[in-house]
C-alpha positions in Angstrom: -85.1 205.8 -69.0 -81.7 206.4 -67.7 -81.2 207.7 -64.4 -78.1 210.7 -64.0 -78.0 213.3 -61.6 -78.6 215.6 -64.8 -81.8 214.5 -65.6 -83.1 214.5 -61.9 -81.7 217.9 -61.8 -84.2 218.4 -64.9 -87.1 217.2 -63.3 -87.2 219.2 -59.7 -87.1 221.9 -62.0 -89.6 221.4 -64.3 -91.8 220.4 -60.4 -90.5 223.8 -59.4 -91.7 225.6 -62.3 -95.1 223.7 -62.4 -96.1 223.3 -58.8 -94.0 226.8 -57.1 -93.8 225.3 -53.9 -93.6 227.3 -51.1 -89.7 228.2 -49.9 -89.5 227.5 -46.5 -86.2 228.3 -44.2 -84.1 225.5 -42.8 -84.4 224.4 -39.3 -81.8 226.9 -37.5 -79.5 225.6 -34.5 -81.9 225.5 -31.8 -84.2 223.8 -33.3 -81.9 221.1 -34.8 -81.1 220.8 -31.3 -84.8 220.1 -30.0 -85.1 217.6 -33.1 -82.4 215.7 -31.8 -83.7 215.8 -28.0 -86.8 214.6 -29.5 -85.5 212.0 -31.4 -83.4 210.9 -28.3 -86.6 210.4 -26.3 -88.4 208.5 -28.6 -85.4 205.9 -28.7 -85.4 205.8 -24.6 -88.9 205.0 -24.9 -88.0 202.3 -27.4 -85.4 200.5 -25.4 -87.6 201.0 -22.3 -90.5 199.1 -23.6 -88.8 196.3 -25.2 -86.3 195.8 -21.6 -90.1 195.8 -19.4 -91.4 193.2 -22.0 -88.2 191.3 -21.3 -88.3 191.4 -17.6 -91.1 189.1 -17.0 -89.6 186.3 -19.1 -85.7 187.0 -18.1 -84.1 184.2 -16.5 -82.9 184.7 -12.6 -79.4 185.1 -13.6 -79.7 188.1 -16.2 -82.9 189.4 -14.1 -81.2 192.1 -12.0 -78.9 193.5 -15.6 -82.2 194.0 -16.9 -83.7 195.6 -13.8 -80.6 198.2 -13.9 -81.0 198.8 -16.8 -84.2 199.6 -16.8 -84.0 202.0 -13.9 -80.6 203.5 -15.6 -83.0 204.5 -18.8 -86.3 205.8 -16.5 -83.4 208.4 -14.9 -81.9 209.0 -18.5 -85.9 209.6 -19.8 -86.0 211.8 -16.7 -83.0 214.1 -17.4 -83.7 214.0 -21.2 -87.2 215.7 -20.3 -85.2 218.2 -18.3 -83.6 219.2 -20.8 -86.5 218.8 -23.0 -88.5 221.6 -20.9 -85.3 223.9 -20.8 -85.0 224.0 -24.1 -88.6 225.1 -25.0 -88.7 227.5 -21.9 -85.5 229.1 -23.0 -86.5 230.6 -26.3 -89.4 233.7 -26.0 -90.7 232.2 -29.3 -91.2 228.4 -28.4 -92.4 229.3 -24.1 -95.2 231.1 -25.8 -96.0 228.7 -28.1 -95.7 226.4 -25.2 -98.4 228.0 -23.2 -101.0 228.0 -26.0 -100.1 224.6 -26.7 -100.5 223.4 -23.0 -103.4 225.2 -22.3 -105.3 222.4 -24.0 -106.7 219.3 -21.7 -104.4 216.4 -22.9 -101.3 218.3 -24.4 -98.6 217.2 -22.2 -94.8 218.7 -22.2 -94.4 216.0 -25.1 -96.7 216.3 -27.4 -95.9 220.3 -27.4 -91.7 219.9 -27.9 -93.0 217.6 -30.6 -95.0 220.1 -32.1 -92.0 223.0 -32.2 -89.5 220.6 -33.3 -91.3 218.2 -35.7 -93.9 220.9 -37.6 -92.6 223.9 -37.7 -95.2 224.9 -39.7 -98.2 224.0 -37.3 -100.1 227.8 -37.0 -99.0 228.5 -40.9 -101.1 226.4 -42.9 -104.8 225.5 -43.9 -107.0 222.6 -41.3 -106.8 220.8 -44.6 -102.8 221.4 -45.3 -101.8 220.5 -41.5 -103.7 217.5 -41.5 -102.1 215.9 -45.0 -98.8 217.1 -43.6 -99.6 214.9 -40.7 -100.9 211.9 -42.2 -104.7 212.3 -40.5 -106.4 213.5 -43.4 -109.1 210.8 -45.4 -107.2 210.7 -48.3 -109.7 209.3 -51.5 -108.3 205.9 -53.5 -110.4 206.0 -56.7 -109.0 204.8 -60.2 -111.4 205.0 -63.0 -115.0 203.7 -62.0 -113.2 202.3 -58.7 -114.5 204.2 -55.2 -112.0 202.9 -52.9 -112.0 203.5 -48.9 -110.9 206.9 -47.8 -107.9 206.4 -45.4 -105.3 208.0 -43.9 -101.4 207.3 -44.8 -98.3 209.0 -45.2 -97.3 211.9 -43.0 -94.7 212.5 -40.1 -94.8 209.8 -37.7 -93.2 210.6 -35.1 -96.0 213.8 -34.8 -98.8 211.6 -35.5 -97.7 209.0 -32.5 -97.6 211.2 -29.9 -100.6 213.0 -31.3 -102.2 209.6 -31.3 -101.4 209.4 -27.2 -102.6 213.0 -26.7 -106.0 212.4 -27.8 -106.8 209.4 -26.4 -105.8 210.8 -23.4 -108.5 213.9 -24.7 -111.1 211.6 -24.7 -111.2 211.0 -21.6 -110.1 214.2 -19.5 -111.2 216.9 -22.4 -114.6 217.7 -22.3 -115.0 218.6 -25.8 -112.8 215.9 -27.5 -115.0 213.4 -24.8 -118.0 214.2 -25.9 -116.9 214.6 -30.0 -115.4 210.6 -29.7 -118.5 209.4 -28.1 -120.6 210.9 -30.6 -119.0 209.2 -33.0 -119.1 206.0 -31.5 -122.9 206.6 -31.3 -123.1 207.1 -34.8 -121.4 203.5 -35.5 -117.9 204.6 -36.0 -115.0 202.0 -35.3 -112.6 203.2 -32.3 -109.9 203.5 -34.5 -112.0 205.8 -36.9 -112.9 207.9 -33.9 -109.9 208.3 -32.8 -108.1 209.2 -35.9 -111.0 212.3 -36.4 -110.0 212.8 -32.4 -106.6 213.3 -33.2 -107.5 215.2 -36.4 -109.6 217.9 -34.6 -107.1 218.0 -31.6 -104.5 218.8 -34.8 -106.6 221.5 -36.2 -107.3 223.3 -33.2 -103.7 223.6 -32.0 -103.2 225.1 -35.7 -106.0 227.6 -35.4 -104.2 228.5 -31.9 -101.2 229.5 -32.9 -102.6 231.1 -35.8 -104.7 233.6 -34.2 -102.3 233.6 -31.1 -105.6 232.7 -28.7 -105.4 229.5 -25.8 -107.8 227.4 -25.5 -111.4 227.9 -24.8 -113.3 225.7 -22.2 -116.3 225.4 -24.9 -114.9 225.3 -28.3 -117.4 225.4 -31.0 -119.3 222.3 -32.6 -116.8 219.6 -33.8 -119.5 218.0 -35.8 -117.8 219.5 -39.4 -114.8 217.0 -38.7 -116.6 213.9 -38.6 -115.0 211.1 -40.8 
């Protein structure tokens, strides 16, 4: 079938009509502004890495350009944070989000700007919902008699990569998420596995924080319901 900007028009109507998604408002200003800070610092980071993997193998004579550079991007990282915090702490909204967020062992200044400026909706939707929007929900690939692996894929990235850093930093300084990983590992889960359901749980607690407005509790309930 042809393709005309007629007949997609067609179609997201006929999804509209079907499916009735739910309208949600467009990112104002401020927050277009801490998406772009965001985005900023996760080039920095980008650059960073690959100029330290150069340094080792640089010849003498391009050596001490790669060293300045290097230090030129730690001080840019630096006052990108900066501004990073400012931002959050200047809005009523997004400071109290901020200490709910950061009352949890292993969510950093990072992982909660992420949070505000990459889901928006995090506090708004379903355990199920947030983790699909994510990408760190067991998502089923059957076809016919076919049982494929449940895996996860899809999602926002640049959420689930930083959420990827905060748990496995969880697993070793938060109590709960500690003891959830190594309980899985018990039970013969692969690393990767345990941390994905790690990351998951972390995920789904933040959301039922900022749901119910409460920080986090020192003994959470059992996290054996989010096993993979």
């Amino acid at each position: 079938m042809a393709k005309t900007d007629r007949l997609d028009a067609q179609v997201l109507a006929r999804f509209a009509e079907a499916v009735r998604p739910t309208p949600r408002a467009l990112p104002d200003a401020a927050a277009r502004r801490l998406s772009a800070l965001c985005g900023r610092r996760r080039q920095l980071i980008e650059m960073l890495t690959a100029e330290q993997n150069r340094l080792p193998r640089a010849d003498a004579a391009v050596r001490p350009n790669v060293e300045a550079h290097i230090r030129w991007l730690r001080q840019q990282l630096r006052d990108l944070d900066g501004e990073l915090g400012k931002a959050v702490r200047g809005s009523p909204i997004w400071r109290r989000k901020d200490d709910l967020l950061r009352s949890v062992r292993g969510v950093g200044p990072v992982l909660s700007a992420t949070l505000l400026a990459e889901l928006p909706e995090l506090g708004t939707l379903t355990r199920k919902q947030i983790a699909a929007l994510v990408g760190v929900a067991p998502l089923n690939r059957d076809s016919g008699t076919f049982r494929g692996k449940r895996v996860t894929w899809g999602g926002r990235a640049p959420v689930r990569r930083v959420l990827y850093m905060a748990a496995l930093v969880g697993t070793r300084c938060n109590p709960a998420l500690r003891r959830f990983y190594a309980r899985l590992l018990m039970a013969g889960k692969p690393k990767k596995v345990a941390l994905t359901a790690c990351m998951r749980n972390l995920l789904v607690t933040l959301n039922a924080m900022l749901r119910d407005g409460t920080a986090w509790a020192p003994e959470p309930v059992d996290l054996a319901d989010s096993c993979c």
